[in-house]
C-alpha positions in Angstrom: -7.3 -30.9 -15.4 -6.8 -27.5 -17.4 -5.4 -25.0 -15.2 -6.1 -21.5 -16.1 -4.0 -19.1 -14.0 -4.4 -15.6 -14.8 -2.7 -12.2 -13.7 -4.1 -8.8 -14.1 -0.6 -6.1 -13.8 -1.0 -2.9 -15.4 -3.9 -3.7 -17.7 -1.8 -6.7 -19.0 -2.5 -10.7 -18.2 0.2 -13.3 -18.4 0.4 -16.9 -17.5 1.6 -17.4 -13.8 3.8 -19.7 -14.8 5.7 -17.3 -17.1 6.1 -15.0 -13.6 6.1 -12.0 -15.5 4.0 -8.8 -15.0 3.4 -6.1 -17.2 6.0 -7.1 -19.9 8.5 -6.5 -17.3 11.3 -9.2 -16.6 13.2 -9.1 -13.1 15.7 -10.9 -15.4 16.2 -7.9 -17.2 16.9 -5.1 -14.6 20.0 -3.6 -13.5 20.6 -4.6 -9.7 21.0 -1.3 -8.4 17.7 -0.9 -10.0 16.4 -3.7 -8.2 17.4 -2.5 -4.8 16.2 1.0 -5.2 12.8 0.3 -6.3 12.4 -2.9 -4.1 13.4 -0.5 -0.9 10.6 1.8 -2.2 8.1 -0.8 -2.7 9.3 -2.3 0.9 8.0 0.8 2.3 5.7 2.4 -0.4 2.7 2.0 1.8 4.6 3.3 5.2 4.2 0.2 6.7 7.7 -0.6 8.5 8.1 1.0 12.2 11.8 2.0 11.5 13.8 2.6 8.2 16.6 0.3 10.1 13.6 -2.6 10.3 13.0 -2.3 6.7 16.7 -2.7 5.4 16.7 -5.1 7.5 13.9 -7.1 6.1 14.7 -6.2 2.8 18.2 -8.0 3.0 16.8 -10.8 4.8 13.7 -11.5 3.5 12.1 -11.9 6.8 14.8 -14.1 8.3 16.2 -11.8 10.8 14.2 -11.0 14.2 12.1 -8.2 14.3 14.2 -4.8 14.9 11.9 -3.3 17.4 12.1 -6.6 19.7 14.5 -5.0 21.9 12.6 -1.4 21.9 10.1 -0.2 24.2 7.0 1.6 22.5 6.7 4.8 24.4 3.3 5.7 22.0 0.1 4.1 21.8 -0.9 2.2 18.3 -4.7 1.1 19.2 -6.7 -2.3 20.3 -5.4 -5.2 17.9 -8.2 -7.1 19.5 -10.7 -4.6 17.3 -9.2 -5.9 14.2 -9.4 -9.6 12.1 -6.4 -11.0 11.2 -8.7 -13.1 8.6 -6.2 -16.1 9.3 -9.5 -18.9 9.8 -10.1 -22.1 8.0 -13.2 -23.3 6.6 -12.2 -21.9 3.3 -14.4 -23.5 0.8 -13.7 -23.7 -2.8 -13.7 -19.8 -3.5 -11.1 -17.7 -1.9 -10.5 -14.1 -2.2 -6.6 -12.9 -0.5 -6.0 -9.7 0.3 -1.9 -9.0 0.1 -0.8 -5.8 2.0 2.5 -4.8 3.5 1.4 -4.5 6.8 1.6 -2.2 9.3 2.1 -2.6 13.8 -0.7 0.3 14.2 -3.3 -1.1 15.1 -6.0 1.1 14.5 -4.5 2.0 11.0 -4.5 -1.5 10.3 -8.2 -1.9 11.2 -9.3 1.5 9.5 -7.1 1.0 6.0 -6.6 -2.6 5.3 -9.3 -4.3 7.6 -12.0 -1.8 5.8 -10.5 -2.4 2.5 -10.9 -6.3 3.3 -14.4 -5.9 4.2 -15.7 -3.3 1.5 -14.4 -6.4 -1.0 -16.1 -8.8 1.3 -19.3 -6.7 1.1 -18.9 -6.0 -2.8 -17.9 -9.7 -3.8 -20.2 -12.7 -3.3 -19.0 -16.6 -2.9 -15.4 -16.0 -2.0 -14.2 -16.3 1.3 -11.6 -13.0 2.2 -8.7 -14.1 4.0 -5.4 -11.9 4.9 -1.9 -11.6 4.0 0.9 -9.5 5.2 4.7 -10.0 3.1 6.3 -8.0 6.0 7.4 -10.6 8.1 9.0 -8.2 10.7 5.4 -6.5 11.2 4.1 -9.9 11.7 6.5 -10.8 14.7 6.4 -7.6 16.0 2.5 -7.9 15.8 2.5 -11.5 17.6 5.2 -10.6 20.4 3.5 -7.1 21.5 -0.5 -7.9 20.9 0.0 -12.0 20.5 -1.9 -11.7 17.4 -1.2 -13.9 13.8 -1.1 -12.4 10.8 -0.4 -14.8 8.1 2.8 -14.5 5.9 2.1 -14.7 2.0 3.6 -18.5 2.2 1.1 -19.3 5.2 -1.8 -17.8 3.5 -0.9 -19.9 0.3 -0.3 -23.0 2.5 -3.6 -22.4 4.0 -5.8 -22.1 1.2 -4.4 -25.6 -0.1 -5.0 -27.2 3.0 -8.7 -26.1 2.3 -8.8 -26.9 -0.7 -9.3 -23.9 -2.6 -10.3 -24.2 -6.2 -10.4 -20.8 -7.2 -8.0 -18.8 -5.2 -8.0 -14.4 -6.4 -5.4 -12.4 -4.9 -5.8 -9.0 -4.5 -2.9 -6.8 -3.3 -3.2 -3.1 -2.0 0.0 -1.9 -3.1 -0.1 1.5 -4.3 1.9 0.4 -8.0 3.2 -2.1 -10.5 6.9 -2.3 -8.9 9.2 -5.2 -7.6 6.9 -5.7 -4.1 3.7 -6.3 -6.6 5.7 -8.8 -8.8 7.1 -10.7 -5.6 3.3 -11.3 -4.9 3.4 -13.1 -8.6 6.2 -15.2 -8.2 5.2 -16.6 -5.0 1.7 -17.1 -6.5 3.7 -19.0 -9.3 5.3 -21.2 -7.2 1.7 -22.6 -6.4 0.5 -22.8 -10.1 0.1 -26.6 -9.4 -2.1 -25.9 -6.3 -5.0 -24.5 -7.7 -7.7 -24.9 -10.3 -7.7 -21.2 -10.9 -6.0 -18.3 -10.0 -6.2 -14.7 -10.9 -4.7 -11.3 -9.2 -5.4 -7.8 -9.2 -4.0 -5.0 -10.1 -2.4 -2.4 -8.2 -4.1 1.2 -7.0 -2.5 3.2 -9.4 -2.7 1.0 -12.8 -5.0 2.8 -15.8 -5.5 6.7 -16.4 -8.7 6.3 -15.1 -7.1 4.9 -11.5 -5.0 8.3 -11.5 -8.4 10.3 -11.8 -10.8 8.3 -9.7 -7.8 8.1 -6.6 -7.3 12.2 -7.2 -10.9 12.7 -6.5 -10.9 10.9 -3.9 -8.1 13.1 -2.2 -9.7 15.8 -2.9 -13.0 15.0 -2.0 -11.2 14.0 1.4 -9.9 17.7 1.8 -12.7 20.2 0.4 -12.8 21.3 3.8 -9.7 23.2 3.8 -10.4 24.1 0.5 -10.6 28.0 0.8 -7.8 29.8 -1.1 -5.8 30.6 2.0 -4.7 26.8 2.1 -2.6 24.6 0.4 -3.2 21.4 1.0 0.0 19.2 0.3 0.6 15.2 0.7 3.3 13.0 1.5 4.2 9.9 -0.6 7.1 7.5 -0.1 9.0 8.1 -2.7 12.0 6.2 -4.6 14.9 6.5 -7.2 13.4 4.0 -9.3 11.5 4.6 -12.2 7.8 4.2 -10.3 8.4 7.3 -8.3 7.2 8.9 -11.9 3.5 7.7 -10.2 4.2 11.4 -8.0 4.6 13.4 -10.7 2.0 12.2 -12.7 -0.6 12.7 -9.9 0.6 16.1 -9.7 -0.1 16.9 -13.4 -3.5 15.6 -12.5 -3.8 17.9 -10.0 -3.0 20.8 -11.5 -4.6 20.1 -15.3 -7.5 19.6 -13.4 -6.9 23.0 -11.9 -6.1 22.0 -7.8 -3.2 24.2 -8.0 -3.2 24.5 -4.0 -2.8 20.9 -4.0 0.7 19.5 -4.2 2.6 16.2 -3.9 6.1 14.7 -2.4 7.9 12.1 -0.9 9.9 11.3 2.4 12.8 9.6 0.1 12.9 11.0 -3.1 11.8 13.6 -5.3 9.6 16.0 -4.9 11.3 16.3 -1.9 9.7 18.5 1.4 11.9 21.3 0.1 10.5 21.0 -3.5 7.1 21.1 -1.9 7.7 24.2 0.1 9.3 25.9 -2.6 5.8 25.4 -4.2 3.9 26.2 -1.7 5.8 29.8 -0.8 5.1 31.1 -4.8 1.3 31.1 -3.5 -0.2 33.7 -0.6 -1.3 30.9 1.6 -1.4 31.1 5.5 -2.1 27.2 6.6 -0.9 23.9 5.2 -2.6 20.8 5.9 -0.5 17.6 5.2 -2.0 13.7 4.7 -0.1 11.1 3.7 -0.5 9.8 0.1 -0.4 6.2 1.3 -2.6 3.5 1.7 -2.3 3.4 5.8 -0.9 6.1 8.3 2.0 4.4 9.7 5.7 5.3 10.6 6.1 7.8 8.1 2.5 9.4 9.0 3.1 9.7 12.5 6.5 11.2 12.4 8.3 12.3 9.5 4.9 14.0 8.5 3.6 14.9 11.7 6.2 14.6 14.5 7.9 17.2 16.4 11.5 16.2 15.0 13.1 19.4 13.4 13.0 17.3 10.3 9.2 16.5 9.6 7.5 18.0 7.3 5.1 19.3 10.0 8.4 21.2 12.0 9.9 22.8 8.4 6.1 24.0 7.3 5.7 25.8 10.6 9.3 27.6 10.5 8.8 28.6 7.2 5.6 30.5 9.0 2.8 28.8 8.7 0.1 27.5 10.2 0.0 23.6 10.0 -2.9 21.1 10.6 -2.0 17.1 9.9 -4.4 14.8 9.1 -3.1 11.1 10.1 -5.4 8.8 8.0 -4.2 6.3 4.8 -5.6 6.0 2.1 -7.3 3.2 2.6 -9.7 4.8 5.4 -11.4 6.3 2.2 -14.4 5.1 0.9 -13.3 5.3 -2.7 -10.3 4.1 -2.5 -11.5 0.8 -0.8 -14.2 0.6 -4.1 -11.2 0.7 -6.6 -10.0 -2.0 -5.2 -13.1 -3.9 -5.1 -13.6 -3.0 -8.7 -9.8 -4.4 -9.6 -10.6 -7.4 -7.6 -13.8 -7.8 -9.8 -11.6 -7.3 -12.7 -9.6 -10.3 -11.9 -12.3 -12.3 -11.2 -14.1 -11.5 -14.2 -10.8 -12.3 -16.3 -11.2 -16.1 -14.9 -14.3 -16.1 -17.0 -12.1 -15.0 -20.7 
């Protein structure tokens, strides 16, 4: 039986057995390389609880117990029993798997990836959506607090051949083309045998046209505060590797498109929260609102953007004198954001057709 296995990584399809992406080869890249960008696409999506937990599952590879075992939670993450964990059998021959990160918040979970799983669920006809986290600490600290399964990337794939899934499309919700989005592929390769077809999607940020349709969207999400006394700044991940250039670029958007009130950073690289406030103090504003530029509000939303640590973004805005206002939703609670996906996950689909 002719297997065609297809995968869609910035705008470029390869065979899965080839595991390659984009032109790129893992092969080929320096291993400091490796570990930078891998820590940034390890946390690109602020889904870890702790920087500490994700070293730790970055060494391990989900092998080591989860970080936070031995900490109690002293904040309140939502109802897991509000979300699906999209973990059921009963298949059928069509199967559409959504790949994310993760996250332990619960209602960020439900409001960023669960609405991303059902807009392509609503959007998508004959494939059955099913889950996927690669974080394997969020999925035992998940389990042991709320006693609720999320399947690992190996589960899900284990799953789907127990059903007997023909067609299997994976659609991941990273944020970019980087080592995390790859380690999707090479998993995926690993079943190449298992499968009659199988295609993935691309990435958030993948073609000019991603760039514009995700800055709209963040914009249309703030026009509120929109007033010319306001700047209106968000907070990406960040990383030393050559992906953090995805930062920058959406800046030039910005400000080509002439949003020069709107600016970007990072927790971990550059622009740094200094850079940003540099920016921000060669305008006359009075307020900043900050929002995270990641696909859930996690970790990295609730405290080193908007905790009360001297370090947070939230803390250094309001010394500096102004008045701050934090809005603590991902990306993915956005309408349009959960559409380009849908539209990528289309795109892979339609590629099984070529």
């Amino acid at each position: 039986m002719r297997k065609k296995i297809l995968l869609m990584a910035s705008l470029v399809c390869v065979m899965v057995a080839v595991v390659a992406c984009g032109g790129k080869s893992s092969d080929n890249k320096e291993t400091t390389k490796q570990e930078a960008e891998k820590s940034e696409e390890k946390k690109d999506s602020d889904e870890l609880d702790s920087e500490k937990e994700d070293t730790k599952e970055e060494d391990s590879k989900g092998e080591e117990t989860d970080g936070e075992e031995e900490d109690e939670e002293n904040y309140e993450t939502g109802d897991a029993s509000l979300d699906d964990p999209r973990n059921q059998d009963e298949i059928g021959d069509h199967e559409l798997l959504v790949v994310s990160f993760g996250t332990s918040f619960n209602d960020s979970r439900r409001l960023t990836i669960g609405a991303i799983e059902k807009t392509l669920e609503d959007h998508i006809d004959g494939y059955s959506v099913r889950r996927a986290f690669t974080s394997q600490i969020i999925i035992d600290h998940v389990k042991k607090r709320d006693n609720v399964t999320i399947d690992n990337m190996t589960e899900a794939l284990d799953r789907a051949v127990e059903n007997e899934v023909k067609t299997l499309v994976i659609q991941p919700t990273h944020l970019m083309d980087g080592l995390e989005y790859n380690d999707v592929v090479n998993e995926v390769a690993g079943y190449s045998d298992a499968f009659e077809k199988v295609a993935i999607g691309a990435p958030l940020l993948t073609s000019d046209e991603d760039f514009e349709k995700v800055m709209e969207a963040i914009v249309d999400a703030t026009k509120e505060y929109d007033d010319g006394e306001t700047a209106i700044c968000f907070m990406g991940h960040g990383t030393e590797a050559d992906s953090n250039e995805i930062y920058a670029k959406m800046q030039e958007k910005l400000t080509e498109a002439g949003y020069d009130n709107y600016f970007v950073g990072t927790v971990e690289a550059t622009p740094s929260v200094d850079d940003v406030l540099e920016s921000v103090k060669k305008g006359d504003y009075k307020k900043v609102v900050l929002r995270p530029l990641m696909i859930v509000a996690g970790d990295h939303a609730n405290n080193d953007m908007a905790g009360d640590d001297d370090d947070s973004w939230k803390s250094i805005f309001e010394e500096a004198g102004y008045e701050v206002e934090c809005v603590v939703e991902g990306l993915g609670q956005l309408d349009a954001i959960q559409e380009l996906f849908a539209e990528h996950a289309k795109a892979a689909i339609d590629s099984l057709n070529d």
